[in-house]
Structure formats: structure tokens, C-alpha cells
C-alpha positions, 0 to 999 in steps of 0.5 A: 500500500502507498502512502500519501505525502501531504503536500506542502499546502497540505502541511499549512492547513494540519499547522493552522488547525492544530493552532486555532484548536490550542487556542480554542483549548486554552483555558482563561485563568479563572476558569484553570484555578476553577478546574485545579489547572496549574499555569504558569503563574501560578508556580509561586503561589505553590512554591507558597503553599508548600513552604507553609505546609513544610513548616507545619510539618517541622512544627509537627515534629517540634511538638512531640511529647518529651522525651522523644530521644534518650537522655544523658545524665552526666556524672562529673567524677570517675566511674566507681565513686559515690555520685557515679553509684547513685547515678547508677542507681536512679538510671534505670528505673527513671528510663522505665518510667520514661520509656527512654534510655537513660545514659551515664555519662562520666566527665570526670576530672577538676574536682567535678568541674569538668562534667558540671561545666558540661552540663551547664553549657548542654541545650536546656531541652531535658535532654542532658541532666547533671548528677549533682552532689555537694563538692562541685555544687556547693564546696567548690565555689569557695575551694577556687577562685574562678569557676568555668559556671555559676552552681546557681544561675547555670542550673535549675535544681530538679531534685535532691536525690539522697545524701550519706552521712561522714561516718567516723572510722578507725580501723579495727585494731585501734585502742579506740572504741568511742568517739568520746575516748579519742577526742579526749585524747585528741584534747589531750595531745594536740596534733598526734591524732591524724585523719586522711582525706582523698586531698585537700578541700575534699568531704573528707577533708572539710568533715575532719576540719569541722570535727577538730572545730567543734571538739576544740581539738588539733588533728593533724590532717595527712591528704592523699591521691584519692580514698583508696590510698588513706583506707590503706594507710587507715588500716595499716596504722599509719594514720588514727581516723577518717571521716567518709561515707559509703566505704565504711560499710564495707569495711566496717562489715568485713571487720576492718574497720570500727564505726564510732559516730555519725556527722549528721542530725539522725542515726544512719540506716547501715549503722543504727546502732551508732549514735550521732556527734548530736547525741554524744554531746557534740553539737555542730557536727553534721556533713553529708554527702548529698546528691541531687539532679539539675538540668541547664538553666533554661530548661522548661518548667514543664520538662523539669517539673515531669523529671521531678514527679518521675524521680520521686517516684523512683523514690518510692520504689521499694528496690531503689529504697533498699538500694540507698539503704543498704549504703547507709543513705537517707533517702530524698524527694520534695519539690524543685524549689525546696532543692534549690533553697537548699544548695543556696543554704550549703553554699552559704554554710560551707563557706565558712568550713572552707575558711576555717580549713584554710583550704584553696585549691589555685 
């Protein structure tokens, strides 16, 4: 079969009609807008459209529920140590109730102020939370000239967790069996009872100070590279005493050591047999080692108030309550404001422990 090629006139006529149709066909832009018909025009006011639409999707994603991400919870000393323990401790079950991961994040170094400086420079979006305790949070503003945050304005104080009372301690085969026996002869011979710290401005440190300053006695105080080193020298002999919290109840039930009396207001729950400084006539002789959490200074109420409420329910679990026990801690909760006028008053109160320690760490 032959097929017709179309003329050159016949190609005129197929271009003419095939351009009045296009024109015929052309919507006006009322009536495109009317039938969903995009024209050029319109690319902008799309380009609008989607721009809003992406922002409330962004909004969207901005509002979901906190927590949404696991948290941090920075613990500004090594592994092992008294905040590191209860750090620890209230991890988990604060993630079960949250229902996301909580992790430990040691930032150790300074004397704590390495990790809590982390903290308070994090985003206040309750993501990142501090393990306080007292020597970063309180001791250490008076211990330096110059701190790289404020223990006030940096944070907001979230919840006190718990503190461990001083315990004092000789080892086992001292001659000692009362505290009243050995600060009688403390008084006795100025300067030939010694005490062992972790080092200079440490809790060990400052409660064996206030212990020489309530008795009226001189102790002769011998610091060390960490507690580990004054426990061996405490149960060799070579120095008479220690003032500490968690590691007695260890030692003390192992037979190693021998607990006399506790630094605080009541009887320590690993020790209840063993009367207070209070109770033996020896008045203004109470240091613990308190711990609580803090968030950066910004964090919103709301997120801070839900950390509140979770944590005291942590509190009151049974397990969590055995847990802090059983190392001989008192057992804290209470609302956000209550913490915070708290640090402000063991700020206040240790300054004048400091002083009269002479101690000054730069």
C-alpha cells in the first residue's frame, strides 16, 4: 500500500488547525484555578503553599511529647565513686518510667568541674541532666577562685536525690572504741591524732576540719591521691581516723574497720546502732554527702517539673529504697524549689568550713 505525502499546502492547513484548536483549548485563568489547572503563574503561589505546609510539618515534629530521644545524665567524677553509684542507681528505673534510655555519662576530672561545666553549657531541652552532689555544687565555689559556671544561675535544681552521712572510722585494731575516748585524747595531745582525706578541700577533708572545730581539738590532717590510698594507710596504722561515707560499710562489715559516730542530725540506716556527734554531746557536727539532679538553666518548667514527679517516684520504689539503704543513705524527694533553697543554704554554710580549713585549691 502507498502512502500519501501531504503536500506542502497540505502541511499549512494540519499547522493552522492544530493552532486555532490550542487556542480554542486554552483555558482563561479563572476558569484553570476553577478546574485545579496549574499555569504558569501560578508556580509561586505553590512554591507558597508548600513552604507553609513544610513548616507545619517541622512544627509537627517540634511538638512531640518529651522525651522523644534518650537522655544523658552526666556524672562529673570517675566511674566507681559515690555520685557515679547513685547515678547508677536512679538510671534505670527513671528510663522505665520514661520509656527512654537513660545514659551515664562520666566527665570526670577538676574536682567535678569538668562534667558540671558540661552540663551547664548542654541545650536546656531535658535532654542532658547533671548528677549533682555537694563538692562541685556547693564546696567548690569557695575551694577556687574562678569557676568555668555559676552552681546557681547555670542550673535549675530538679531534685535532691539522697545524701550519706561522714561516718567516723578507725580501723579495727585501734585502742579506740568511742568517739568520746579519742577526742579526749585528741584534747589531750594536740596534733598526734591524724585523719586522711582523698586531698585537700575534699568531704573528707572539710568533715575532719569541722570535727577538730567543734571538739576544740588539733588533728593533724595527712591528704592523699584519692580514698583508696588513706583506707590503706587507715588500716595499716599509719594514720588514727577518717571521716567518709559509703566505704565504711564495707569495711566496717568485713571487720576492718570500727564505726564510732555519725556527722549528721539522725542515726544512719547501715549503722543504727551508732549514735550521732548530736547525741554524744557534740553539737555542730553534721556533713553529708548529698546528691541531687539539675538540668541547664533554661530548661522548661514543664520538662523539669515531669523529671521531678518521675524521680520521686523512683523514690518510692521499694528496690531503689533498699538500694540507698543498704549504703547507709537517707533517702530524698520534695519539690524543685525546696532543692534549690537548699544548695543556696550549703553554699552559704560551707563557706565558712572552707575558711576555717584554710583550704584553696589555685
Amino acid at each position: 500500500m502507498k502512502h500519501r505525502v501531504g503536500t506542502p499546502r497540505d502541511v499549512a492547513y494540519h499547522r493552522a488547525t492544530a493552532l486555532e484548536v490550542g487556542a480554542c483549548a486554552r483555558p482563561s485563568r479563572s476558569h484553570a484555578r476553577a478546574q485545579g489547572i496549574l499555569i504558569t503563574g501560578d508556580i509561586p503561589m505553590k512554591r507558597s503553599f508548600v513552604a507553609a505546609f513544610l513548616f507545619m510539618l517541622a512544627s509537627a515534629v517540634t511538638a512531640q511529647p518529651w522525651p522523644n530521644q534518650s537522655l544523658r545524665l552526666v556524672v562529673p567524677f570517675a566511674p566507681g565513686g559515690g555520685v557515679d553509684t547513685m547515678a547508677r542507681i536512679l538510671a534505670q528505673p527513671l528510663a522505665q518510667r520514661l520509656g527512654q534510655s537513660v545514659a551515664v555519662d562520666n566527665r570526670g576530672g577538676a574536682g567535678g568541674n569538668i562534667g558540671t561545666e558540661v552540663a551547664a553549657r548542654s541545650k536546656p531541652d531535658g535532654y542532658t541532666i547533671l548528677m549533682a552532689s555537694v563538692s562541685p555544687n556547693a564546696v567548690n565555689v569557695h575551694l577556687y577562685s574562678k569557676l568555668p559556671f555559676d552552681p546557681i544561675r547555670d542550673f535549675e535544681p530538679v531534685i535532691y536525690f539522697s545524701q550519706v552521712p561522714n561516718i567516723l572510722v578507725v580501723a579495727a585494731g585501734s585502742p579506740y572504741n568511742s568517739a568520746r575516748e579519742l577526742i579526749d585524747f585528741a584534747r589531750a595531745n594536740p596534733n598526734k591524732v591524724s585523719y586522711g582525706s582523698a586531698g585537700v578541700g575534699s568531704s573528707h577533708h572539710l568533715a575532719g576540719q569541722m570535727l577538730a572545730t567543734h571538739t576544740g581539738v588539733q588533728l593533724m590532717h595527712v591528704p592523699y591521691r584519692g580514698a583508696g590510698m588513706a583506707h590503706s594507710d587507715l588500716l595499716a596504722g599509719t594514720i588514727t581516723l577518717m571521716m567518709d561515707t559509703t566505704a565504711p560499710v564495707s569495711f566496717v562489715a568485713a571487720g576492718k574497720m570500727k564505726a564510732l559516730a555519725v556527722a549528721a542530725d539522725k542515726r544512719s540506716p547501715a549503722f543504727p546502732q551508732l549514735p550521732t556527734f548530736s547525741e554524744l554531746g557534740i553539737k555542730g557536727v553534721s556533713m553529708s554527702a548529698w546528691y541531687g539532679v539539675m538540668a541547664p538553666a533554661g530548661t522548661p518548667r514543664e520538662i523539669v517539673d515531669r523529671l521531678n514527679t518521675e524521680i520521686n517516684a523512683v523514690l518510692k520504689d521499694p528496690a531503689v529504697v533498699k538500694r540507698l539503704n543498704d549504703l547507709g543513705a537517707d533517702i530524698g524527694g520534695g519539690s524543685a524549689q525546696d532543692f534549690g533553697r537548699f544548695v543556696e543554704a550549703e553554699i552559704k554554710r560551707y563557706a565558712e568550713v572552707v575558711k576555717a580549713a584554710g583550704a584553696k585549691l589555685d
